[in-house]
C-alpha positions in Angstrom: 111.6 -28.5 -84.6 113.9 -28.9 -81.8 115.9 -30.9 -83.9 116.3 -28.3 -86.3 117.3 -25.6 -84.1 120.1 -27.9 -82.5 121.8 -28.4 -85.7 121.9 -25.1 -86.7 125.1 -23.3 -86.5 126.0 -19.4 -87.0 126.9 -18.8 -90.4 130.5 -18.3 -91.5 131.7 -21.0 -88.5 132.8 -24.5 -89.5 130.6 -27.0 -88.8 131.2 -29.3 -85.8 130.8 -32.7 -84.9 127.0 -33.3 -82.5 127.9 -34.2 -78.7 126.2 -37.5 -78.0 123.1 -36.7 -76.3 121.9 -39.3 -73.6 119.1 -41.0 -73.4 116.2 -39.8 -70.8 115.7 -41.5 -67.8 112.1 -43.3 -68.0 109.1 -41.0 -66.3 107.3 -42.9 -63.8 103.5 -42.1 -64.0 102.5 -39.9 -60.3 99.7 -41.1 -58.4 97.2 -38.3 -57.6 97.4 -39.4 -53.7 101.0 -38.5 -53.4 101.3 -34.9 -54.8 98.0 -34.7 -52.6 99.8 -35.6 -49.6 103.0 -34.3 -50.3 101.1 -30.8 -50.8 99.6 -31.2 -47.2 103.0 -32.4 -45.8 104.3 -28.7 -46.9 101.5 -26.8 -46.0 101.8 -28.5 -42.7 105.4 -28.1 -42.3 104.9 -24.3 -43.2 101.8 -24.1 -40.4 103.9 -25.7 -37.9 106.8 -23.0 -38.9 104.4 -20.2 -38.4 103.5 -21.9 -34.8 106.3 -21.9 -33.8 107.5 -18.4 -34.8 104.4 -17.3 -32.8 105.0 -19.4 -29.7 108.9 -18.5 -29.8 107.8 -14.6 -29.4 104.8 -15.7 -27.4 107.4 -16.8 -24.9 109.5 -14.2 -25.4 106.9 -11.8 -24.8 105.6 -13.2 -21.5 109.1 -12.1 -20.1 107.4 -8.3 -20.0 106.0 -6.9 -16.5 105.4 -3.7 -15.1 106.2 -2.3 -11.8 104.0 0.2 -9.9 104.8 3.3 -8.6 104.5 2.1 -4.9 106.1 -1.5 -5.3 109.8 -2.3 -6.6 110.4 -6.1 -8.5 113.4 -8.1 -8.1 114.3 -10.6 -10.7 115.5 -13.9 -9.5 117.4 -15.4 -12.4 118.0 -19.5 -11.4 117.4 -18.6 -7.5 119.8 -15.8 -7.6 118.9 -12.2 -7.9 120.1 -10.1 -10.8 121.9 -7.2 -9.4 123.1 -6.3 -6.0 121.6 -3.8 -3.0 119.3 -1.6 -4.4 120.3 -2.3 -7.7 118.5 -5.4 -7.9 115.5 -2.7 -7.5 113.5 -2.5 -10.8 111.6 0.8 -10.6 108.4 1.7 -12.5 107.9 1.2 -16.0 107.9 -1.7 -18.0 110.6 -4.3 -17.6 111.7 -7.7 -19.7 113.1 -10.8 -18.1 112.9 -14.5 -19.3 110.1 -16.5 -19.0 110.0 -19.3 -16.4 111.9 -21.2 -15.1 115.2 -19.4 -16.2 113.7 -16.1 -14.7 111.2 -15.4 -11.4 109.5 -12.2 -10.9 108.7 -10.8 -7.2 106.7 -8.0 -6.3 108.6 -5.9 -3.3 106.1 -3.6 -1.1 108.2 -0.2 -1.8 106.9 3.4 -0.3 103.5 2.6 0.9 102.2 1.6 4.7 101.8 -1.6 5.5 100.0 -3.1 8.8 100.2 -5.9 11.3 97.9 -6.7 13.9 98.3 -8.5 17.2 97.2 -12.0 17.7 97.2 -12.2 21.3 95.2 -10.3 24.2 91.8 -9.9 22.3 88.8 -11.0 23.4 87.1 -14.0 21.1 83.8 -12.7 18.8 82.1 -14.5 15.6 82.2 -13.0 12.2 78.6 -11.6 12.9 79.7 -10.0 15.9 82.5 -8.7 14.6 80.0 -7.0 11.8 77.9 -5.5 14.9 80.2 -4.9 17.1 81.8 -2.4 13.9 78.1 -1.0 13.0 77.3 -0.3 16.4 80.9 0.5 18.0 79.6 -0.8 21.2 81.5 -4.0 23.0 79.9 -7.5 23.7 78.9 -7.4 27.6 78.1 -9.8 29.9 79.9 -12.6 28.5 80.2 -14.1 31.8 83.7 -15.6 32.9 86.6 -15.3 30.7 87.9 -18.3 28.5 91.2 -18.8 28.1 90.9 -21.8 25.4 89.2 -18.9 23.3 89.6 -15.4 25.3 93.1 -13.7 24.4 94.3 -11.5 27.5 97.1 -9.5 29.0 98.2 -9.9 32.3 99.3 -6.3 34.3 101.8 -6.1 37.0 99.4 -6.2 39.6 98.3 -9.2 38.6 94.5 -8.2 36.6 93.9 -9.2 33.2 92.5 -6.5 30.3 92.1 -7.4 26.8 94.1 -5.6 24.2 94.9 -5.3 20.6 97.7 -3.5 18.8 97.9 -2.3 15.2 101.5 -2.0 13.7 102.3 0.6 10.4 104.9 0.2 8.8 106.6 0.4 5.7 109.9 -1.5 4.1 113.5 0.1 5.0 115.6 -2.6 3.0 113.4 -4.5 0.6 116.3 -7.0 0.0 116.6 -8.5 3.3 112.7 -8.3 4.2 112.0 -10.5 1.1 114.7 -12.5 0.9 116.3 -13.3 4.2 112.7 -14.2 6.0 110.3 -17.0 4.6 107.6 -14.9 5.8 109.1 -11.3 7.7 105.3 -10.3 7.8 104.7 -12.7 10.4 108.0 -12.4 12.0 106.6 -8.7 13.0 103.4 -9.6 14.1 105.0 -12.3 16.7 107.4 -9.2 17.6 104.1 -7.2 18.2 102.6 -10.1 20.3 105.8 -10.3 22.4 105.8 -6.4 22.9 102.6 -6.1 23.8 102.7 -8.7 26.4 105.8 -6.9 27.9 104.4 -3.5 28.0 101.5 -4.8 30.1 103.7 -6.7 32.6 105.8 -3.3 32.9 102.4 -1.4 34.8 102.1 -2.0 38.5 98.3 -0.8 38.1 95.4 -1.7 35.9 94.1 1.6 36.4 96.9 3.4 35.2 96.9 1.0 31.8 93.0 1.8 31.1 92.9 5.8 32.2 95.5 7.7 33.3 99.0 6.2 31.5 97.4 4.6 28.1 99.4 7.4 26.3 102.8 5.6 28.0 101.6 2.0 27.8 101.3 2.8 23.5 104.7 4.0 23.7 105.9 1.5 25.8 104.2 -1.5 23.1 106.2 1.1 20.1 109.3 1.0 21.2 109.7 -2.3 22.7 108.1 -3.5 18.8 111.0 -1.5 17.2 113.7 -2.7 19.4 112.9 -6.4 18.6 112.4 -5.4 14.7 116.2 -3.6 15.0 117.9 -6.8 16.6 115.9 -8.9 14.0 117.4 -7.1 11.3 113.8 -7.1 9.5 114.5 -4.4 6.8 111.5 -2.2 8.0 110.8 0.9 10.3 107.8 1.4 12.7 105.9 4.5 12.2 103.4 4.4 14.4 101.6 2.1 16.3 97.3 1.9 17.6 96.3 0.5 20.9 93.0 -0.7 21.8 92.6 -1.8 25.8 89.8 -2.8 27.2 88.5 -4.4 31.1 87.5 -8.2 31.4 83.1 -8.2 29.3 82.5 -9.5 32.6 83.6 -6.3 34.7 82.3 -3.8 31.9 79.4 -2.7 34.0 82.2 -2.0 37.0 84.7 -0.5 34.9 81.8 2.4 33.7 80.5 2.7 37.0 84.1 3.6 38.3 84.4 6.1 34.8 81.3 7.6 35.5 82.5 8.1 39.3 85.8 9.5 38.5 84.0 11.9 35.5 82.0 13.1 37.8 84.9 13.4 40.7 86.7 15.1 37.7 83.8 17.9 36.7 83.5 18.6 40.5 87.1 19.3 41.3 87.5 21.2 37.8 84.7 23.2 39.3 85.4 24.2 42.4 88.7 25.2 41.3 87.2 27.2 38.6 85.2 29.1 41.2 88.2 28.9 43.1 90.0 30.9 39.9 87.2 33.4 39.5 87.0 34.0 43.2 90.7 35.2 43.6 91.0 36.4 40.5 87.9 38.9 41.5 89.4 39.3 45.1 93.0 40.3 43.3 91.4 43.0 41.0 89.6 44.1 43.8 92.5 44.8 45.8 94.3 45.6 43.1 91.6 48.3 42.5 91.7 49.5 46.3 95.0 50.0 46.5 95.0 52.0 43.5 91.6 54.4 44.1 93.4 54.8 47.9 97.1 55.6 46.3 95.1 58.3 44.2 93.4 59.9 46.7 96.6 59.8 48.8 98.7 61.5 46.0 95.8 63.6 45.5 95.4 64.9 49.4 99.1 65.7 49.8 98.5 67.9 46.3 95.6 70.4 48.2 98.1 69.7 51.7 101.0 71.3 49.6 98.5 74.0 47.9 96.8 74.6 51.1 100.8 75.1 53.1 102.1 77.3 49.5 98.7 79.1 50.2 98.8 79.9 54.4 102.1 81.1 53.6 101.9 83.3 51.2 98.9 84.6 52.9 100.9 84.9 56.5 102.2 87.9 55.9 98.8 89.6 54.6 97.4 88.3 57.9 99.9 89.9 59.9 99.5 93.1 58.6 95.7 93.3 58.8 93.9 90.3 60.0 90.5 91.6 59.8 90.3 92.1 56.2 91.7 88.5 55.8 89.0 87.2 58.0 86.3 89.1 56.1 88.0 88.0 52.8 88.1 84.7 53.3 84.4 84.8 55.4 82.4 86.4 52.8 82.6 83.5 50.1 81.8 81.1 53.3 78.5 82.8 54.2 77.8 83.4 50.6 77.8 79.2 49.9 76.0 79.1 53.4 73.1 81.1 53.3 72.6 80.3 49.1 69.0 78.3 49.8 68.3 79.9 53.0 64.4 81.6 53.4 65.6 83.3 55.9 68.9 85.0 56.5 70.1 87.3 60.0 73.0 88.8 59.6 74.6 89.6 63.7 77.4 91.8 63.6 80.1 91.4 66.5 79.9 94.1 68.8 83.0 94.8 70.8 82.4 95.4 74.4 79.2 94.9 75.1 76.2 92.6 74.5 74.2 91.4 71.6 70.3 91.0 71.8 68.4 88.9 69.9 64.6 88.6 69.4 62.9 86.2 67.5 59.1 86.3 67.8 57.2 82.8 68.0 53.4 82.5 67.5 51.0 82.3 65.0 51.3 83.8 61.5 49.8 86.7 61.1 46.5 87.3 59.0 46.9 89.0 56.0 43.9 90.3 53.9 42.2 88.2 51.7 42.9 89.9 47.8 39.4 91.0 45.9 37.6 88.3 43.5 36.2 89.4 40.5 32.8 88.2 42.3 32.7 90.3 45.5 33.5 93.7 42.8 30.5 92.9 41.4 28.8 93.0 44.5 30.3 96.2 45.4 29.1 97.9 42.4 25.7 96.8 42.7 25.9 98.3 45.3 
């Protein structure tokens, strides 16, 4: 059939000569164990494509971090940091960089506090003493003599040892240089905290005065000596504020409370007596303050009636002048009048010019007066 249809031409065109078809090469018979593993060699080949597609974005895909809102990454791309200043800064969100080892991620403590605490000048306690000592806030006493292989201490000026601890806070000013330019800068602030706190105490002449009365100025004195050697280090960070903890020798703890109880009490005594020393003058100034002002009052109020009584006299001088006998018995009347208001018995003794005035006043006995009638002894008269 395929024979036929090659030798057929379209009608109306000349016939034309056959090409010379060639001969087909000879068909080797397949073996049933190659196409079976040339079939696994492409399966395999497309498995191992598919891998790798996956690994390729697995790689990729690793590159993808995230930064915190309190932290800031850097990318270190073959040891050198990609960007410059705070540019190298990668805020929060989500981020890409290569995989390792083209590209090297590190988290930068950014806008949060950070602490240090001193190494030196502490006293030396087990794990489980720590745990009681925190439970209980009371200190280990009795301890005996102190240790120096174990025992950290301070030395004051006056030569006595305490034992004291400082906490650092800060948090990172240039987070460049403090990751960067320092192997560890954590550490290079705790040793600067170690040193300042061994130069505060050596600045106090007097143990007392680094325990009681100046611990306010020996915590200053550990601050700013801290921040002067973080400045001249060039550390990238800035001290906000710093903790002291000071306490006496375990062995002197019994003297040390004996001496606070003696100066508490000293202190309640003398904030006593000048309490009552307080009241006491402020009671004596009010007083005064009220004497002078009752005798100012009656002072203003007695040259008042000696004005009223002067405007009075002399107004009434004239009168007088004229008649003095009516003024006398003007003025007398009212006088007798407040005199003789509760008196039982009232003599009045006229003055009598020129001549003598007799009086008698009869001493003695009351005189009987009659007994009034009963309703009994009428009776008896009208029976009668």
């Amino acid at each position: 059939m395929s024979d036929e249809h090659s030798h057929q031409h379209p009608p109306g065109e000349p016939p034309h000569e056959h090409a010379p078809v060639p001969s087909p090469e000879p068909v080797l018979p397949e073996d049933a164990g190659s196409r079976a593993l040339a079939d696994a060699l492409r399966s395999s080949f497309i498995i191992v494509q598919v891998v790798m597609v996956f690994l390729v974005l697995l790689f990729l895909c690793s590159g993808v971090f995230s930064v915190g809102v309190k932290e800031r990454k850097v990318i270190l791309r073959l040891g050198h940091t990609v960007g410059t200043g705070n540019g190298a800064l990668y805020g929060p969100g989500l981020h890409f960089a290569f995989p390792p080892p083209i590209d090297e991620v590190r988290s930068i403590p950014y806008a949060q506090t950070l602490s240090v605490q001193s190494t030196v000048g502490w006293y030396y306690s087990t794990p489980a003493e720590q745990v009681e000592e925190a439970q209980s806030g009371r200190r280990p006493g009795g301890r005996g003599t102190l240790n120096p292989l174990v025992d950290g201490y301070v030395i004051v000026g006056d030569g006595n040892v305490i034992h004291a601890r400082a906490t650092l806070y800060y948090h990172v000013d240039d987070p460049i240089r403090y990751a960067f330019d320092f192997v560890n800068a954590s550490n290079c602030i705790q040793n600067a905290l170690d040193s300042a706190l061994t130069y505060a105490a050596a600045k106090f002449t007097n143990v007392d005065e680094v325990l009681r009365s100046e611990r306010a100025r020996f915590q200053d004195t550990v601050k700013s000596r801290v921040t002067d050697l973080i400045n001249q280090e060039g550390l990238g960070v800035a001290v906000e504020q710093c903790q002291l903890d000071d306490i006496p020798p375990l062995v002197l703890t019994a003297d040390f409370e004996n001496v606070t109880t003696a100066l508490a009490s000293y202190s309640k005594l003398t904030n006593d007596a000048m309490s009552a020393q307080f009241r006491a003058t402020n009671y004596a100034a009010t007083e005064a303050s009220r004497i002078v002002s009752t005798a100012e009052t009656q002072r203003r109020q007695m040259i008042t009636n000696l004005a009223a009584d002067v405007k009075l006299f002399t107004n009434l001088l004239p009168v007088y002048t004229t008649n003095p006998s009516l003024v006398r018995q003007i003025y007398l009347t009212p006088v007798l009048t407040k005199v003789m208001t509760n008196a039982g018995w009232k003599w009045f003794v006229p003055t009598m010019p020129g001549g003598p005035i007799e009086v008698r006043i009869q001493t003695g006995p009351d005189p009987q007066v009659p007994k009034a009638p009963t309703a009994v002894n009428d009776l008896d008269m009208r029976l009668d």
